[in-house]
LUMZALO-555485 format. One line per field, with one value per atom (N, C-alpha, C, O): x, y, z; residue number from 1; residue in one letter; atom name. Coordinates in Angstrom, 3 decimals, m for minus. Each point is the difference from the previous one (the first is absolute). Layout:
# residues N
x (X,...)
y (Y,...)
z (Z,...)
pos (NUM,...)
code (A,...)
site (CA,...)
***
This chain:
# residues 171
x (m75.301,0.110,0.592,1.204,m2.114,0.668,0.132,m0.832,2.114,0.393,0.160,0.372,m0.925,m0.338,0.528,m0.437,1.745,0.267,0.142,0.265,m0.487,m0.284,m1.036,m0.033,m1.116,m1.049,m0.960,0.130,m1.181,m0.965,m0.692,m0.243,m0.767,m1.125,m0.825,0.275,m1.726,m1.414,0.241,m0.537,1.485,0.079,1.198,0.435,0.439,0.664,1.063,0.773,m0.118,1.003,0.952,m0.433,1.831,0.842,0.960,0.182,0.459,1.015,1.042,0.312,0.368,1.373,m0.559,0.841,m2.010,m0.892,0.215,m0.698,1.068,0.241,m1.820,m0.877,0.721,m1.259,m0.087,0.965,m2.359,m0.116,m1.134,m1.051,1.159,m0.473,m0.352,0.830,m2.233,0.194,m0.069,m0.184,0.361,1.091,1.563,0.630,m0.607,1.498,1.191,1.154,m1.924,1.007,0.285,m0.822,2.007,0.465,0.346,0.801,m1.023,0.065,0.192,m0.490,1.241,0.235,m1.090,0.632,m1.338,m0.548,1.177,0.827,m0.682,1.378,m0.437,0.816,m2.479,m0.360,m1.936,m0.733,0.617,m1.533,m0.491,0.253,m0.895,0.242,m1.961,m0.946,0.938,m1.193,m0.017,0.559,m1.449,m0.156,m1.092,m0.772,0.402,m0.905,m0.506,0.375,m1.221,0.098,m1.489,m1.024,1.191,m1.605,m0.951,m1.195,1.863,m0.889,m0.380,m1.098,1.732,m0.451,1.217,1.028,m1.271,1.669,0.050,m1.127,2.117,0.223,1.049,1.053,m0.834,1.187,0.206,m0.958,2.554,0.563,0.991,0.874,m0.854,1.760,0.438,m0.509,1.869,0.968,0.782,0.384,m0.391,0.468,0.981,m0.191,1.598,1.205,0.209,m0.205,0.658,0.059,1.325,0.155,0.843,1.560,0.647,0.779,m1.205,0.214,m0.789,0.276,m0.964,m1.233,0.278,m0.520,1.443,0.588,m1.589,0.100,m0.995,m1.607,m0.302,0.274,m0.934,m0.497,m1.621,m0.392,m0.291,m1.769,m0.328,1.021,m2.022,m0.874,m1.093,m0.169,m0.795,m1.170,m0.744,0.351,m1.778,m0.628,m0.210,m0.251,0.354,m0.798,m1.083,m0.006,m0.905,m1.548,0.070,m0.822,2.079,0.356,0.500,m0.411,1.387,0.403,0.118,0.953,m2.498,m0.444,m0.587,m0.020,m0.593,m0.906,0.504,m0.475,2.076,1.131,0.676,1.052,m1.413,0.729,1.527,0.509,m0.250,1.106,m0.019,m0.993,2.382,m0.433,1.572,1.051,m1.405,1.597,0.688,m0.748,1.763,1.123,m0.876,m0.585,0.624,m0.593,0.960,1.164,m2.225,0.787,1.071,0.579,m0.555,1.525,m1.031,0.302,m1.530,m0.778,m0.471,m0.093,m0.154,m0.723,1.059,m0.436,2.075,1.206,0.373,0.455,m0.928,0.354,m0.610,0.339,m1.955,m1.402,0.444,m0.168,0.869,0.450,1.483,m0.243,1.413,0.755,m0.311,0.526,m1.612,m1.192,0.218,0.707,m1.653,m0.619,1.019,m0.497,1.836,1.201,0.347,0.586,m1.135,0.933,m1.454,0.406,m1.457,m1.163,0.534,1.036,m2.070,0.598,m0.982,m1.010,1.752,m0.961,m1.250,m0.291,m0.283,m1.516,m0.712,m0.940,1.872,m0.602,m1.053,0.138,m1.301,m0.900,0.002,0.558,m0.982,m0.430,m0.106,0.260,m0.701,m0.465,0.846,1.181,m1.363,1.167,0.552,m0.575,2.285,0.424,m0.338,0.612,m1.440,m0.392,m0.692,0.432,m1.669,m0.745,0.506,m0.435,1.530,0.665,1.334,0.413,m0.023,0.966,m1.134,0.420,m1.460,m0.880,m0.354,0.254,m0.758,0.131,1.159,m0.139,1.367,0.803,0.723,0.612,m0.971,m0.103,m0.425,0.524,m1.703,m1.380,0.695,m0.094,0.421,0.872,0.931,0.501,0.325,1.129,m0.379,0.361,m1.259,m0.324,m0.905,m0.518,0.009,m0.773,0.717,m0.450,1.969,0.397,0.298,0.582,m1.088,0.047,1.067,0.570,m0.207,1.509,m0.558,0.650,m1.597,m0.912,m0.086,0.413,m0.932,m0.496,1.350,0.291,0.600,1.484,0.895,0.967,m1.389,1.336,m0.857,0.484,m1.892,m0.568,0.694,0.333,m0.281,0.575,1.539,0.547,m0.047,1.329,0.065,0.601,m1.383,0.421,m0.603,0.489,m1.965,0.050,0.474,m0.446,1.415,0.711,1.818,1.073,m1.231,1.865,0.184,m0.776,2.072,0.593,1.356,0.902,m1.022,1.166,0.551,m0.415,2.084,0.985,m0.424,m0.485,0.548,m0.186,m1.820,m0.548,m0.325,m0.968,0.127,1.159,m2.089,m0.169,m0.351,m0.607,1.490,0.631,m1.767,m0.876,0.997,m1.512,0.084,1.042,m1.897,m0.595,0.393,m0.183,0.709,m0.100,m0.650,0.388,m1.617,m1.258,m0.198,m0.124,0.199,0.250,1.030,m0.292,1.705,1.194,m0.472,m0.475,0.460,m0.666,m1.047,m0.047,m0.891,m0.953,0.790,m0.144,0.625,0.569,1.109,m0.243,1.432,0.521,m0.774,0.025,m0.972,m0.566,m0.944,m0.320,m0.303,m0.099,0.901,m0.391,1.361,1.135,0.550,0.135,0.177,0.379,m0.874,0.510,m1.890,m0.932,0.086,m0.468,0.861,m0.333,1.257,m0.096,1.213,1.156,0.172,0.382,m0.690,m0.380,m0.904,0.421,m1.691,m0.190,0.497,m0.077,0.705,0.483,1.666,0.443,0.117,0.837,m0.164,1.017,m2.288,m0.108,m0.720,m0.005,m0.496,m0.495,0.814,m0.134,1.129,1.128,1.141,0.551,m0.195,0.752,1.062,0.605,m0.239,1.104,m0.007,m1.111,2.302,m0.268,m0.502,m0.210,m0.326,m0.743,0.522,m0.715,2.176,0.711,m0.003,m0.096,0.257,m0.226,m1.290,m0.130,m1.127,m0.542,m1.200,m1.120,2.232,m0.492,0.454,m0.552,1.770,1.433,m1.158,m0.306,m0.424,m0.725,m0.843,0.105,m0.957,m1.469,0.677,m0.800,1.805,0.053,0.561,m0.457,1.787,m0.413,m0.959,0.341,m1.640,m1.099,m0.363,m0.028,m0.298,m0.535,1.199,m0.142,0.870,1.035,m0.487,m0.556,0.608,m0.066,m1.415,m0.083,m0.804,m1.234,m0.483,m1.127)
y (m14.540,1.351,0.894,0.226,0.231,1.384,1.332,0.899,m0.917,1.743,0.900,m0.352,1.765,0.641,1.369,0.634,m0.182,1.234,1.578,0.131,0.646,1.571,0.140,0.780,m1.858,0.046,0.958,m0.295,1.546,0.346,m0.510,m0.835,0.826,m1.012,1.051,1.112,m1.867,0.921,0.958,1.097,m1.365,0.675,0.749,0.166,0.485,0.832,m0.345,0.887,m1.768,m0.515,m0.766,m0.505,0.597,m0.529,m0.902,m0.064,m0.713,m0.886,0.917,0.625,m0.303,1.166,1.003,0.748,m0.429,1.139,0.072,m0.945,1.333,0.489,0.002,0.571,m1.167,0.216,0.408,0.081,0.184,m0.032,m0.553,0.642,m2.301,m0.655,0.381,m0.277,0.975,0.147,m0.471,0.653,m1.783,m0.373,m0.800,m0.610,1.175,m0.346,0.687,m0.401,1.863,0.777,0.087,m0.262,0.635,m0.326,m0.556,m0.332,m0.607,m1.350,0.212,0.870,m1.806,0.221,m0.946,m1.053,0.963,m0.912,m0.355,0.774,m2.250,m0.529,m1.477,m0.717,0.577,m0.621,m0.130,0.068,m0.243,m0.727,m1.165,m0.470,m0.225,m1.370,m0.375,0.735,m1.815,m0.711,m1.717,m0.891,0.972,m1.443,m0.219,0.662,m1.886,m0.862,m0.353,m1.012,1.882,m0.308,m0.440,0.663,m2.247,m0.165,m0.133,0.293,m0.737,m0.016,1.185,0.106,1.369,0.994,0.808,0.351,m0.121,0.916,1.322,0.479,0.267,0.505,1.041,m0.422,1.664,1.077,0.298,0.154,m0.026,0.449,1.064,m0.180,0.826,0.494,m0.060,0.138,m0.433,m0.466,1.439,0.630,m0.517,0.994,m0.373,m0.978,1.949,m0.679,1.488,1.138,m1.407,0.909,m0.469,m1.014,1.599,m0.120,m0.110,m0.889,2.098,0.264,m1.044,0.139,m0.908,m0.460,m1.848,m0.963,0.840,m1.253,m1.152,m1.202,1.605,m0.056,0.182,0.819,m1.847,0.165,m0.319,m0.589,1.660,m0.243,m0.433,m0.171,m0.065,m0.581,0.985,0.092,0.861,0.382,0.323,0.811,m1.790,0.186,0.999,0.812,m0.508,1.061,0.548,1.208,m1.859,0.680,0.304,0.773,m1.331,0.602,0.974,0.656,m0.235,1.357,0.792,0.292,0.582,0.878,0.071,0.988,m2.397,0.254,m0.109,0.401,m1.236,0.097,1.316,0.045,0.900,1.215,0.557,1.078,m2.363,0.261,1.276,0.629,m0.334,1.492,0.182,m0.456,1.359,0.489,1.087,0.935,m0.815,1.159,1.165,0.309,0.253,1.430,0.869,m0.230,1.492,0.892,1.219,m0.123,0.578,0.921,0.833,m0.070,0.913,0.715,m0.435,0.675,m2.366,m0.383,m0.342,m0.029,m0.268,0.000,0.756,m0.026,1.139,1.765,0.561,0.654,m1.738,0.594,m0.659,0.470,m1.860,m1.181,1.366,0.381,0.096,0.623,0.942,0.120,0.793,0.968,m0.591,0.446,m1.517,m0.127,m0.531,m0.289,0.137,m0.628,1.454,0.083,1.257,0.936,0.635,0.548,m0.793,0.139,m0.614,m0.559,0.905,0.369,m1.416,m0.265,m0.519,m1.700,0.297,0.862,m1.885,0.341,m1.248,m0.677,0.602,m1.701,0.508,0.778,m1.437,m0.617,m0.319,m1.052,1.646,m0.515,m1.079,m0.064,m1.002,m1.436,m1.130,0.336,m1.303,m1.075,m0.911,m0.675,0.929,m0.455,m1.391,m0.325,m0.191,m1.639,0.553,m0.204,0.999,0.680,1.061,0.128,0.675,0.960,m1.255,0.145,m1.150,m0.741,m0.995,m0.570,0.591,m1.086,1.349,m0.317,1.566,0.967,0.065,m0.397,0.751,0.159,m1.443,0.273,m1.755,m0.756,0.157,0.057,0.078,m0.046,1.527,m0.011,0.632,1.018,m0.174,0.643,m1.662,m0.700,m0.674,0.110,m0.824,m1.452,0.552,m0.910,2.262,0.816,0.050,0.025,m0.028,0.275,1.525,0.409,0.144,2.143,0.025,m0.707,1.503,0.710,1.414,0.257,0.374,1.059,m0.651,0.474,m1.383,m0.768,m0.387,0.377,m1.111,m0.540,1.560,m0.041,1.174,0.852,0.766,0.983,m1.538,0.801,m1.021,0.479,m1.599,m1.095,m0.011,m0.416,0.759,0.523,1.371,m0.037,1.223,1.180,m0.167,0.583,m1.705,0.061,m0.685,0.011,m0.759,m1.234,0.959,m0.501,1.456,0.160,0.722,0.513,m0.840,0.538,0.871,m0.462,1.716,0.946,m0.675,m0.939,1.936,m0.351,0.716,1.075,m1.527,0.649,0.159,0.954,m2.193,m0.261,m1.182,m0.391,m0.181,m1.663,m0.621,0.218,m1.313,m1.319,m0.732,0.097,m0.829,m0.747,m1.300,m0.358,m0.119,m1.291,m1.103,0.374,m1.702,m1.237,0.381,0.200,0.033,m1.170,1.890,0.098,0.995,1.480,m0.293,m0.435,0.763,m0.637,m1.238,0.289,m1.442,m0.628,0.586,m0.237,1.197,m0.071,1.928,0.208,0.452,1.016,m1.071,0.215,m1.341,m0.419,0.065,0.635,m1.672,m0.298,0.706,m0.629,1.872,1.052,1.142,0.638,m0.461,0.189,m0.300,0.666,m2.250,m1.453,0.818,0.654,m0.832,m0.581,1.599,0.366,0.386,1.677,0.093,0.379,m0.508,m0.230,m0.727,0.426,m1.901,m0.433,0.396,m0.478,1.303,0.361,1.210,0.023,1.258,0.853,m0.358,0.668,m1.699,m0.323,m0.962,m0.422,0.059,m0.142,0.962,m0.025,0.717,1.377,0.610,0.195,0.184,0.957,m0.425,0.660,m2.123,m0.722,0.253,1.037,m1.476,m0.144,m0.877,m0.441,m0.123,m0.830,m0.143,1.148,m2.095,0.392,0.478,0.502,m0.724,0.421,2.015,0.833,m0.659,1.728,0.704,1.188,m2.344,0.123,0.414,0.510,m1.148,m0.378,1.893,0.723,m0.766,1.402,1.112,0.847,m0.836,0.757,0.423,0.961,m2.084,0.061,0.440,0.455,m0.642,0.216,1.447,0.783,m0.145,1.037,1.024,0.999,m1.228,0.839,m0.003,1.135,m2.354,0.146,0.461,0.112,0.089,1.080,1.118,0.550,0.098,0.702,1.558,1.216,m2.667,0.560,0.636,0.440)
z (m3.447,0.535,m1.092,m0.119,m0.618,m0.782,0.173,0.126,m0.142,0.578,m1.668,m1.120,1.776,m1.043,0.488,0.960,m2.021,0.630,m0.995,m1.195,1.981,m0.357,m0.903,m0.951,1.417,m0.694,1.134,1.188,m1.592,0.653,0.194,m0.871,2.210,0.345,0.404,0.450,m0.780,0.466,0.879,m0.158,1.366,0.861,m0.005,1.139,m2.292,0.071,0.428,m0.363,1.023,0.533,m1.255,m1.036,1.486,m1.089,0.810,1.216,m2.391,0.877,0.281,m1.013,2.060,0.131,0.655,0.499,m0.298,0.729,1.770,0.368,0.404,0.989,0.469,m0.648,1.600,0.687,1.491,0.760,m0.425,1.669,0.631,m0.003,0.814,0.254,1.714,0.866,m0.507,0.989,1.548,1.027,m1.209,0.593,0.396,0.864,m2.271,0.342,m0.721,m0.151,m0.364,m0.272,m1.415,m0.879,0.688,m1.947,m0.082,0.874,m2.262,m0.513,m1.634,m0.719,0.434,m1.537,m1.211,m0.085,m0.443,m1.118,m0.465,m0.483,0.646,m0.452,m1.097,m0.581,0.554,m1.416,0.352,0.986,m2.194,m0.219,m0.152,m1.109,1.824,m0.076,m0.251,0.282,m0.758,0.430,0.011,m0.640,1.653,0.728,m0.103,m0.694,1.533,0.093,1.424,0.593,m0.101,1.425,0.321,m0.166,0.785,0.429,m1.428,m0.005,m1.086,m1.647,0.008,m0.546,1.124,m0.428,m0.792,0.581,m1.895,m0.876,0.732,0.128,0.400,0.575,m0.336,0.479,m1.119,m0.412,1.367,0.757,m0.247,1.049,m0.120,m0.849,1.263,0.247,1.082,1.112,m1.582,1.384,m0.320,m0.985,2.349,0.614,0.995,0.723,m0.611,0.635,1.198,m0.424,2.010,0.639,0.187,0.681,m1.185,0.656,1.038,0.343,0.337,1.225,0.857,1.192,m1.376,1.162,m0.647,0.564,m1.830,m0.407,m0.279,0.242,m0.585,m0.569,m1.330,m0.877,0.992,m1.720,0.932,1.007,m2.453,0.505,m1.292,m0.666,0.078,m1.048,0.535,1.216,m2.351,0.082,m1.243,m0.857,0.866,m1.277,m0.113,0.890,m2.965,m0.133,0.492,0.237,m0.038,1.005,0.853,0.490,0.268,1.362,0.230,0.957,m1.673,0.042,0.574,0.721,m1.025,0.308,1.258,0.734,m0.460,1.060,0.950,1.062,m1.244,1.410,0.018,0.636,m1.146,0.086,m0.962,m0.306,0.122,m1.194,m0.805,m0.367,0.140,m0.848,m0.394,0.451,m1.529,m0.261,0.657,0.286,m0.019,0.851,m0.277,m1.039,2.169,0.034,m1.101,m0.327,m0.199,m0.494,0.729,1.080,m1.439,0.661,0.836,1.192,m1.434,0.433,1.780,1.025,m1.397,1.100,1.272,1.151,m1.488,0.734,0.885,1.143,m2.408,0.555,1.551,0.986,m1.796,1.401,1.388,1.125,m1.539,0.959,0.844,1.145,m1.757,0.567,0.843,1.106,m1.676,0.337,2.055,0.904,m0.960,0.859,1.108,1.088,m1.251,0.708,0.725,1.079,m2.007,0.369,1.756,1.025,m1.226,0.806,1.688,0.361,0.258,1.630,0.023,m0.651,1.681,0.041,0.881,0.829,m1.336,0.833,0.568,m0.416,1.723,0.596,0.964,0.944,m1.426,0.846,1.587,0.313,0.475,1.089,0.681,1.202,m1.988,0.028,0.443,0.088,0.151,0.674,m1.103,m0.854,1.229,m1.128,m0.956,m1.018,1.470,m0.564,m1.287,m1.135,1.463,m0.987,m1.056,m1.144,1.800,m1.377,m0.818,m1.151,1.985,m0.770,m1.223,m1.008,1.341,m0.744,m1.360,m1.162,1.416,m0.869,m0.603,m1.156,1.416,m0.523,m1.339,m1.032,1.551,m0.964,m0.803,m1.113,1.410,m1.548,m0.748,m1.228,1.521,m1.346,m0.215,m0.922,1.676,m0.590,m1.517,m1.172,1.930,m0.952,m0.905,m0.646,0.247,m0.675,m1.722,m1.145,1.882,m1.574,m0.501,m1.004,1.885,m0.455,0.334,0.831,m1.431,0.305,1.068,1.013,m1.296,0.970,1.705,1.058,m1.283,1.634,0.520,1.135,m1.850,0.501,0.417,0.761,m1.292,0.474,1.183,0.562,m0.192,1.040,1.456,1.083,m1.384,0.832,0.127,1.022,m1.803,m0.063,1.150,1.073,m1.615,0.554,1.433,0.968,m0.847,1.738,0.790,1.148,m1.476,0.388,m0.044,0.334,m0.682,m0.540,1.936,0.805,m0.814,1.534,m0.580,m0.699,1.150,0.025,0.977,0.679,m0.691,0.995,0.786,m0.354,1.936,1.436,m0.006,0.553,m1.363,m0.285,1.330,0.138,0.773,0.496,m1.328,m1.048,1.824,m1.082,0.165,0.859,m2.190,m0.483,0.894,0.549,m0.485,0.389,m1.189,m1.158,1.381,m1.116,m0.745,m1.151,1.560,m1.002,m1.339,m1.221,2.368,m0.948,m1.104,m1.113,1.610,m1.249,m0.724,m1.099,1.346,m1.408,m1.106,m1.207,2.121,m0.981,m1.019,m1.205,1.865,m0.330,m1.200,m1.188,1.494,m1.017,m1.036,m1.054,1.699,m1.805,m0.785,m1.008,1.156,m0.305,m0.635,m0.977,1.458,m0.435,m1.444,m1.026,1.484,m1.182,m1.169,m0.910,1.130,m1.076,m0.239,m1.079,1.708,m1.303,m0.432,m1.167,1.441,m0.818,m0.962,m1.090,1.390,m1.395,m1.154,m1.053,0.890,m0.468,m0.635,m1.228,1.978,m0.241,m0.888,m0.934,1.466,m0.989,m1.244,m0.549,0.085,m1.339,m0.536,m1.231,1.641,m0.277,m0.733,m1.208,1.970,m0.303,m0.818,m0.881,1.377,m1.167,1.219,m0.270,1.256,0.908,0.860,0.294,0.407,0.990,0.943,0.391,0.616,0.947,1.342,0.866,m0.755,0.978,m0.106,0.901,m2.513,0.046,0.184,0.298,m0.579,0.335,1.101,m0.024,1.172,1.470,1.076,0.830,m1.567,0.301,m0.438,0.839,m2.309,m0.702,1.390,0.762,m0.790,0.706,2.047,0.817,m0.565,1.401,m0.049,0.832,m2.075,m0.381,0.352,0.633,m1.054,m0.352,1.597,0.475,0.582,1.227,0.586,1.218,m1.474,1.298,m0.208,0.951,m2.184,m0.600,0.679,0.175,m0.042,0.560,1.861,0.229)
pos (1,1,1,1,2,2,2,2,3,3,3,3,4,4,4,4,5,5,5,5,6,6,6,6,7,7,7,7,8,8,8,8,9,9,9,9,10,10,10,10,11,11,11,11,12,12,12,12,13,13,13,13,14,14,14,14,15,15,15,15,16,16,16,16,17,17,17,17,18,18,18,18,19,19,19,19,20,20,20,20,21,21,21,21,22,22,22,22,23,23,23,23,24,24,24,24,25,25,25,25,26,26,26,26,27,27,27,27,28,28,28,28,29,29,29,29,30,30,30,30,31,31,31,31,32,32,32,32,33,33,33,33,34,34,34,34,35,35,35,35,36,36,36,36,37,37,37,37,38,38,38,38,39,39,39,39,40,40,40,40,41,41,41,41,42,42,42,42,43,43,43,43,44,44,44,44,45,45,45,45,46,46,46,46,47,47,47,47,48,48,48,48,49,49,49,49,50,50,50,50,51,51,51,51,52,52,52,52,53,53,53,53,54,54,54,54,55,55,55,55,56,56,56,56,57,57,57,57,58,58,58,58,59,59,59,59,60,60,60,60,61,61,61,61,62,62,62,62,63,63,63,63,64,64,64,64,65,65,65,65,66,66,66,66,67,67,67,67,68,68,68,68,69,69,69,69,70,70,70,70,71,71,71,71,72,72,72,72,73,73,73,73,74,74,74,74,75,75,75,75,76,76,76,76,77,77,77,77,78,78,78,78,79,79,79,79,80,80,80,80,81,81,81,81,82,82,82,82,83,83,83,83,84,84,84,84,85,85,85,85,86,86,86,86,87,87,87,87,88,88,88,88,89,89,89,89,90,90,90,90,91,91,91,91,92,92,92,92,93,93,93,93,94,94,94,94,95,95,95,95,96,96,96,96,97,97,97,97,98,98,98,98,99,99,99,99,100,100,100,100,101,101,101,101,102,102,102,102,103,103,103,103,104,104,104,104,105,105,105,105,106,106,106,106,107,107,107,107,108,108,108,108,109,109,109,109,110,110,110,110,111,111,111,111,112,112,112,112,113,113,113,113,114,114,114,114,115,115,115,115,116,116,116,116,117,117,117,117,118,118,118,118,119,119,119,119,120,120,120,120,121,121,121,121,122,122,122,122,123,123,123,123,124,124,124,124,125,125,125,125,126,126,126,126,127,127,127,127,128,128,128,128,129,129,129,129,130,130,130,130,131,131,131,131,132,132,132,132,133,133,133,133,134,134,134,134,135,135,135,135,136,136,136,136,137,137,137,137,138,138,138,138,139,139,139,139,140,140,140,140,141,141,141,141,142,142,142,142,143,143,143,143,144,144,144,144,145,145,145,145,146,146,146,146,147,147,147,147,148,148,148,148,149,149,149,149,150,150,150,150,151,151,151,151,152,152,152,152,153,153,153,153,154,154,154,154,155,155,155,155,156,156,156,156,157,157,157,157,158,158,158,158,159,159,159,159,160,160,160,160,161,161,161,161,162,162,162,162,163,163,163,163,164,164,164,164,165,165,165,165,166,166,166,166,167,167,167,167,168,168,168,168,169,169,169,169,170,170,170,170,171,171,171,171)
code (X,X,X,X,X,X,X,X,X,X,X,X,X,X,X,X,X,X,X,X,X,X,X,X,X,X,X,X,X,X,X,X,X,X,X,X,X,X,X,X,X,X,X,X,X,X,X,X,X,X,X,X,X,X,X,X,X,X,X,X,X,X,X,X,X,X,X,X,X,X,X,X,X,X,X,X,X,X,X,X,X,X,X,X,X,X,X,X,X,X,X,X,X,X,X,X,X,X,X,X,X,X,X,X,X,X,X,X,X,X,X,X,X,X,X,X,X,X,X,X,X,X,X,X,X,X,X,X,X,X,X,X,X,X,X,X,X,X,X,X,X,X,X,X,X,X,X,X,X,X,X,X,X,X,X,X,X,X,X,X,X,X,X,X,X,X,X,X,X,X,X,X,X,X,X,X,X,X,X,X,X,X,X,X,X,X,X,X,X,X,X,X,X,X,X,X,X,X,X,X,X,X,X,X,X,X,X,X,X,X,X,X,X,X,X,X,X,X,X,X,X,X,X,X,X,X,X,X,X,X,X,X,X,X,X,X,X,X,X,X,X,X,X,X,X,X,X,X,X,X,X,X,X,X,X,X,X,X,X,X,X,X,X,X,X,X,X,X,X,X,X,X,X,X,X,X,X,X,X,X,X,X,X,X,X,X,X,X,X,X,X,X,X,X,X,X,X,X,X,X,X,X,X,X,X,X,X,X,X,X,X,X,X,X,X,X,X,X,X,X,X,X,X,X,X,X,X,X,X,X,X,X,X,X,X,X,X,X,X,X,X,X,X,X,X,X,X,X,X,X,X,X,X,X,X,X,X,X,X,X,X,X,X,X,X,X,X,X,X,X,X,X,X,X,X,X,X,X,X,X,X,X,X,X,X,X,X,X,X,X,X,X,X,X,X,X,X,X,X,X,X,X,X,X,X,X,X,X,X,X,X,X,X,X,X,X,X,X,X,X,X,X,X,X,X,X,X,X,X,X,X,X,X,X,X,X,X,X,X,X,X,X,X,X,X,X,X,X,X,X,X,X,X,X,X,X,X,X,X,X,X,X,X,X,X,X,X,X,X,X,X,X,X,X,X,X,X,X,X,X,X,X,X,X,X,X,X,X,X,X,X,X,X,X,X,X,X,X,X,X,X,X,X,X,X,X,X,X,X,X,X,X,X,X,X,X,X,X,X,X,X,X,X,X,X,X,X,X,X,X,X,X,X,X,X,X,X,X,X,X,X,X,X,X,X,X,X,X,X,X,X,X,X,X,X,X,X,X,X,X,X,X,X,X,X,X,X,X,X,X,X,X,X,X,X,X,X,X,X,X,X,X,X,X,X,X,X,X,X,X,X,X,X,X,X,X,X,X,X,X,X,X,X,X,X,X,X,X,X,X,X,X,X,X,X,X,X,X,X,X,X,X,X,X,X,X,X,X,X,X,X,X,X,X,X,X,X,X,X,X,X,X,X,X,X,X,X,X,X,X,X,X,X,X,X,X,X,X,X,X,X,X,X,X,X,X,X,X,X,X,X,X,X,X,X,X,X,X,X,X,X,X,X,X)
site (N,CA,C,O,N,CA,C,O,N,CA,C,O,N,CA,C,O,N,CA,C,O,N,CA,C,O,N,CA,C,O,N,CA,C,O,N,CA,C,O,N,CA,C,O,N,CA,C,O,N,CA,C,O,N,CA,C,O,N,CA,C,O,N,CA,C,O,N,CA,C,O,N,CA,C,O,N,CA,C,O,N,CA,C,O,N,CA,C,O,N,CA,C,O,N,CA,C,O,N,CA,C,O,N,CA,C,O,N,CA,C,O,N,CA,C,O,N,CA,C,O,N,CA,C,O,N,CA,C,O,N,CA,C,O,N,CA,C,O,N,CA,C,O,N,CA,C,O,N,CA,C,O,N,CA,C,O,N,CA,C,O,N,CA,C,O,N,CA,C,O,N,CA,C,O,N,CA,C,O,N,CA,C,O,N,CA,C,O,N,CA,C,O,N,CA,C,O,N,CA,C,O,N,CA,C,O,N,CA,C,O,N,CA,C,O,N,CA,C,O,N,CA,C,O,N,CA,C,O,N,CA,C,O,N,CA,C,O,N,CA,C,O,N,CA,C,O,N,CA,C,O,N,CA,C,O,N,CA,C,O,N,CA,C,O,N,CA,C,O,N,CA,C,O,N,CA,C,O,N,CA,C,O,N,CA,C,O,N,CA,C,O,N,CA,C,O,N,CA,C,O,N,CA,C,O,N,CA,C,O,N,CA,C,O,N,CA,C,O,N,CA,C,O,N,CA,C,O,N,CA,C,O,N,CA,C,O,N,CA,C,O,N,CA,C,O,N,CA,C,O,N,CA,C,O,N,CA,C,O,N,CA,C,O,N,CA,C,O,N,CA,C,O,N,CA,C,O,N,CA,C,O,N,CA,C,O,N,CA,C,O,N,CA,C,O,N,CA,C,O,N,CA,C,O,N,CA,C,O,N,CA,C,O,N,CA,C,O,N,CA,C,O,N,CA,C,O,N,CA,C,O,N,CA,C,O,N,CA,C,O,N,CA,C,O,N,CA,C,O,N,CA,C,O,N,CA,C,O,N,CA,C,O,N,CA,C,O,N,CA,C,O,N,CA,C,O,N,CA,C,O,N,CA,C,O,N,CA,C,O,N,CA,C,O,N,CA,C,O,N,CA,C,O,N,CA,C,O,N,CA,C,O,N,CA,C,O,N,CA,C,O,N,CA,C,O,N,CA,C,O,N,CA,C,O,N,CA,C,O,N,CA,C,O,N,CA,C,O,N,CA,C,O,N,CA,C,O,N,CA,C,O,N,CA,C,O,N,CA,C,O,N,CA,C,O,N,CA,C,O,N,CA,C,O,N,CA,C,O,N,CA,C,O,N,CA,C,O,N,CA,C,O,N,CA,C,O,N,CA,C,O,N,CA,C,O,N,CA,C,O,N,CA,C,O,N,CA,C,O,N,CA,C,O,N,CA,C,O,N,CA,C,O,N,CA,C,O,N,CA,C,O,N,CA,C,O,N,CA,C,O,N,CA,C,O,N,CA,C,O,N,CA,C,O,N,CA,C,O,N,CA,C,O,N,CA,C,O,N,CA,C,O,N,CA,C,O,N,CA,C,O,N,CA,C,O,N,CA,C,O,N,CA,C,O,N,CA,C,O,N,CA,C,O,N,CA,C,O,N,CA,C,O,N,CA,C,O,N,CA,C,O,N,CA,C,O,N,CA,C,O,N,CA,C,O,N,CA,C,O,N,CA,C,O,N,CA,C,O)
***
């Protein structure tokens, strides 16, 4: 197993690079490895989620086509805050079907789709209180744009979280 570090790879990615795996949020490139899997040679990066106490492995070829990508720029954060500050817009529909929507832009990886799930999921005070299965999915929506927004920004994710609930009072 040879690890290879702060070397660039085809795919732009570095060892120490902050990524966003979508699904599972930000993750650090914490080395480059290659193996041998099945007599097939194989470049990986392992990727470490702290918070989630996970390490993933994903080939280079994979990459891309799993959605992997690097931290949004400040521009696209901005569009993500943008849309926290917007009036929510739930659907009609029975909650089985908007909670199954609201995953798939979880697990999308956008920081755009996660703060629309954020802002239609957020409850003011003297708002009715959410349902279980609502608060989980509002947490981790939440979780996963804070974490991004705090490596974004370069802060913790706890100021992070203050940041982003901030902005929905706000609105």
């Amino acid at each position: 197993m040879a690890v290879v570090t702060k070397k660039k790879t085809q795919v732009d990615y570095a060892v120490g690079d902050h990524i966003v795996y979508p699904a599972h949020g930000v993750g650090k490139i914490v080395a480059v490895e290659s193996q041998t899997i099945s007599g097939i040679a194989l470049e990986l990066f392992v990727i470490t989620f702290d918070k989630d106490k996970m390490t993933l492995r994903v080939p280079f070829a994979k990459a891309k086509t799993v959605g992997m990508r690097k931290l949004s720029d400040p521009d696209t954060m901005k569009a993500a805050l943008t849309v926290l500050k917007g009036r929510a817009r739930v659907k009609r529909t029975m909650w089985s079907r908007r909670a199954q929507e609201y995953e798939a832009k979880i697990n999308s990886g956008d920081p755009v789709s996660i703060a629309e799930v954020v802002r239609d999921l957020h409850r003011n005070a003297g708002q009715p209180e959410q349902s279980y299965s609502e608060r989980q999915i509002y947490e981790a929506a939440l979780d996963r744009l804070a974490r991004e927004v705090a490596a974004v920004e370069q802060i913790d994710e706890t100021a992070a979280v203050e940041r982003l609930e901030q902005v929905l009072r706000a609105a």
